[in-house]
N, C-alpha and C positions, 0 to 999 in steps of 0.2 A: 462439395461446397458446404461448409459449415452454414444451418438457420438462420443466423441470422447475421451471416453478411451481408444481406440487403439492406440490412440500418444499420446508419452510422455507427461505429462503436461508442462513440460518447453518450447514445440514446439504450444502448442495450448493454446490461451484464453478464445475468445466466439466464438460461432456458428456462430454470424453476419457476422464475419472475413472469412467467407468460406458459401456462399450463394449456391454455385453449388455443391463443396458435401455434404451441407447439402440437398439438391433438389436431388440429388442420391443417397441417404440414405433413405429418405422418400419414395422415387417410389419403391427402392427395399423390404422398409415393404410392401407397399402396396399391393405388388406384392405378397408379403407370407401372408399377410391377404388374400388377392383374392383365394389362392390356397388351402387354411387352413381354411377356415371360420373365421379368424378372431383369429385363436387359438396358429398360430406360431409364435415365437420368433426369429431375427434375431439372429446367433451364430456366433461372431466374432473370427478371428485366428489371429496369431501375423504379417501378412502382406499387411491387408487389406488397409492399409491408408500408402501409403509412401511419405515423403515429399521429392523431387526432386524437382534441379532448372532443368526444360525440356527448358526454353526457352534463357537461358544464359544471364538473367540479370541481376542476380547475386540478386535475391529475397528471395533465402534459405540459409542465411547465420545466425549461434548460433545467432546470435543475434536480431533477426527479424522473424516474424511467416514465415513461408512458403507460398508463395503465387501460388507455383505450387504443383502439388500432383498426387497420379496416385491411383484410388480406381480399387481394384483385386477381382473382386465377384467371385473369384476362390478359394479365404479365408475365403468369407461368407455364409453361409448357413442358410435356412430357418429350425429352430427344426422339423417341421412334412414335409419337405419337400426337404430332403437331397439335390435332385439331379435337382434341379427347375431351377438352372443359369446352372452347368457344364454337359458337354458331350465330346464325344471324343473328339473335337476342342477347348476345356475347356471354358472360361465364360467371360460375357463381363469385358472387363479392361478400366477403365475410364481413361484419359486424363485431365488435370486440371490445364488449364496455368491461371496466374494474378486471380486464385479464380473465376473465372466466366465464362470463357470459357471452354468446354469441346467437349471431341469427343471420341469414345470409337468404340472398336473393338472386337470379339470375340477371344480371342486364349489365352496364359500361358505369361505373364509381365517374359521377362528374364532379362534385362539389358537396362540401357542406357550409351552411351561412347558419351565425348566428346572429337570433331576432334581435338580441336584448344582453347585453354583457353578463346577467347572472341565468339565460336560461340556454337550455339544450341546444346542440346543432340542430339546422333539419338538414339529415343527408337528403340530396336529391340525386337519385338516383333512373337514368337512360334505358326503359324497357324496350319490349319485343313491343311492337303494335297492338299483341293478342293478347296482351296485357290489361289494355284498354279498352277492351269491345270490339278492336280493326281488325288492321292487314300489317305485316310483318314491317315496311316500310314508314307507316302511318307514326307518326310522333311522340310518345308517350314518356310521361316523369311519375317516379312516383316519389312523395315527400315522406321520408321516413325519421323517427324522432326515438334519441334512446333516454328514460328519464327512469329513475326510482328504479334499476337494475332491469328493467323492459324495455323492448319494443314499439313501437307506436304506430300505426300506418293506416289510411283509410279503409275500410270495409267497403266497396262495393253496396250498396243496394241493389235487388234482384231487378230485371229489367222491367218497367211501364208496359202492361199488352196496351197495345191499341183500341180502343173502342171499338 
């Protein structure tokens, strides 16, 4: 299965045009080669590859490739190796601002909203519980923001001892 037949053709040209997922594409065969000897096949589902503008520059408009993207290996699976990216906290989900920048996080791609017509999405993104100080089941979001070619995401503070 050719890369990127998961997006519409009228969203994608060439491979060139997307260097970093094409490089997350590659690592995640490699990865199902490594686990398969060589024998699994990447199995792509309809949400692997979503074009969003994450960083509000207005880069994913019909008329222009996409230049942000968010890859969901929560969609893709290795054929001999069903369960190789997902688990309870579900599977890395790639970040992909201006095509070359990335950052990726373990959990479920639910949404992104933007605040303000000129500023960034915030992804929010569905973690593991243990994410959040709990238990695997327990509820946990984290809000993540791409602006100025970064990342953005809460830091934790260490935890309060008790008196």
């Amino acid at each position: 299965m050719p890369l990127f037949a998961v997006i519409p053709a009228a969203v994608c040209a060439q491979e060139a045009d997307y260097p970093r997922l094409t490089g997350i594409i590659a690592v995640a065969q490699a990865v199902c080669d490594a686990a398969t000897d060589g024998l699994g096949e990447l199995v792509y589902g309809d949400a692997v590859i979503v074009p969003i503008d994450l960083d509000g520059d207005g880069g994913n408009t019909p008329d222009a490739l996409p230049d942000d993207v968010v890859i969901d290996l929560n969609h893709i699976h290795c054929s001999l190796a069903v369960s190789l990216w997902t688990g309870t906290g579900g599977a890395p989900v790639h970040f992909v601002i201006d095509g070359t920048t990335s950052a990726s996080w373990p959990g479920l791609f639910r949404e992104a909203e933007r605040m303000g017509p000129d500023l960034p999405a915030v992804i929010l993104l569905a973690r593991h519980g243990t994410a959040c100080d709990g238990f695997g089941a327990r509820p946990c979001v984290q809000a993540i923001v791409a602006t100025d070619g970064l990342f953005s995401t809460v830091i934790l503070p260490a935890p309060i001892e008790a008196e």
